[in-house]
C-alpha positions as CSV (number, residue, x, y, z in Angstrom):
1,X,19.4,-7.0,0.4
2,X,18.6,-7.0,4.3
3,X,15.0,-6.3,5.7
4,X,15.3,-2.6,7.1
5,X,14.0,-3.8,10.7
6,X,17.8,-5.4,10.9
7,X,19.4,-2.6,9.4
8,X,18.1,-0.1,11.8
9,X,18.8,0.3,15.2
10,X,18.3,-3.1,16.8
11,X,16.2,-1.9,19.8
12,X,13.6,-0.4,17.5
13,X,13.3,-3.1,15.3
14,X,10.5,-1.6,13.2
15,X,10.8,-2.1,9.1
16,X,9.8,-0.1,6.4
17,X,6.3,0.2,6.1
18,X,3.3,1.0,9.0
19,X,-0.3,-0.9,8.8
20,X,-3.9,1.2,9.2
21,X,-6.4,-1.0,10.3
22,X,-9.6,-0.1,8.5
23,X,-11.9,-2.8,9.9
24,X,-15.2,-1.8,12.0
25,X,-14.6,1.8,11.5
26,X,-11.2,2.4,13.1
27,X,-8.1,4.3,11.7
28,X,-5.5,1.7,14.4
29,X,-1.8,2.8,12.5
30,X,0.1,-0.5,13.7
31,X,3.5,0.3,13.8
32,X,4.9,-3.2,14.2
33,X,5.5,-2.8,17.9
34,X,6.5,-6.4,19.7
35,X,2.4,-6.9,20.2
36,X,1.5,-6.5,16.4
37,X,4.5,-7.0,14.9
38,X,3.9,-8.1,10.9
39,X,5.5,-8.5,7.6
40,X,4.1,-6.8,4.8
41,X,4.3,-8.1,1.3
42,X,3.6,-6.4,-2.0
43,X,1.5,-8.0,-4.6
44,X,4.2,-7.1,-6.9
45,X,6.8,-7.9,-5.2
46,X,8.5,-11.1,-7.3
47,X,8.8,-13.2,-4.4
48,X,5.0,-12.6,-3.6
49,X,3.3,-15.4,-5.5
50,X,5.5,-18.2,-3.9
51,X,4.8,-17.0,-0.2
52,X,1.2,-16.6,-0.5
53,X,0.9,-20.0,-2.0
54,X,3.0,-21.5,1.0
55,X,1.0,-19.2,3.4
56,X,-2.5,-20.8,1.3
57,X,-0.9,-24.4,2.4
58,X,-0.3,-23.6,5.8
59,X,-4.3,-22.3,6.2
60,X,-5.3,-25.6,4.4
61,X,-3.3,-27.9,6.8
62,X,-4.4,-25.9,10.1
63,X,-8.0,-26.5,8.9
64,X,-9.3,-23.3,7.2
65,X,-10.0,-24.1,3.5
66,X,-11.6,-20.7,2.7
67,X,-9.1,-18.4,4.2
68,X,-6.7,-21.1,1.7
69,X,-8.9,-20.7,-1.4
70,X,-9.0,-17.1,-1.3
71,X,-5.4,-16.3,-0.5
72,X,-4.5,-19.1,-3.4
73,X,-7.0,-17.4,-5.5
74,X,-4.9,-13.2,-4.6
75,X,-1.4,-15.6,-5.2
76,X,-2.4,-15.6,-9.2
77,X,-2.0,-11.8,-9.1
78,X,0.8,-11.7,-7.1
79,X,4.9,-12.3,-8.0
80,X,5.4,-12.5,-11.8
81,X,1.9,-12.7,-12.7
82,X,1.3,-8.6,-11.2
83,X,1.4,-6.6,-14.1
84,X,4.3,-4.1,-12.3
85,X,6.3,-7.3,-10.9
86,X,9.5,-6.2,-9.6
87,X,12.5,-6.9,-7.2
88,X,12.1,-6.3,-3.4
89,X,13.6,-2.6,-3.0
């Protein structure tokens, strides 16, 4: 399976899914334009579990243990511990 940002046309480089910023009050739809670009991974998704944990590691070794302990802690509901695990589509 290949990510749908390569599939597409390589100039627009945008994947499958779009981001709404909720935070202070805003309704921001991110697109993933070159200036917020992102990757966006489902709970569910079976590969989930394994990069939050590595994502949890980096945090730790770059100095913020919370942001680690709290992404660790959403990693034990994520991959084949989510209750509707399932393969990347």
């Amino acid at each position: 399976m290949r990510l749908d940002r390569f599939k597409n046309d390589p100039t627009e480089m945008r994947g499958k899914y779009s981001i709404i910023e909720n935070r202070n009050g805003g309704r921001i739809v991110h697109n993933g334009d070159p200036i917020d670009d992102f990757f966006v991974i489902k709970l569910k998704d079976i590969n989930a579990e394994a990069g939050l944990l590595a994502y949890a590691a980096s945090a730790r070794a770059n100095g913020d243990a919370e942001l680690a302990d709290d992404v660790q802690r959403l990693s034990q509901q994520a991959g084949i511990n989510h209750l509707y695990s399932k393969i990347p589509d």
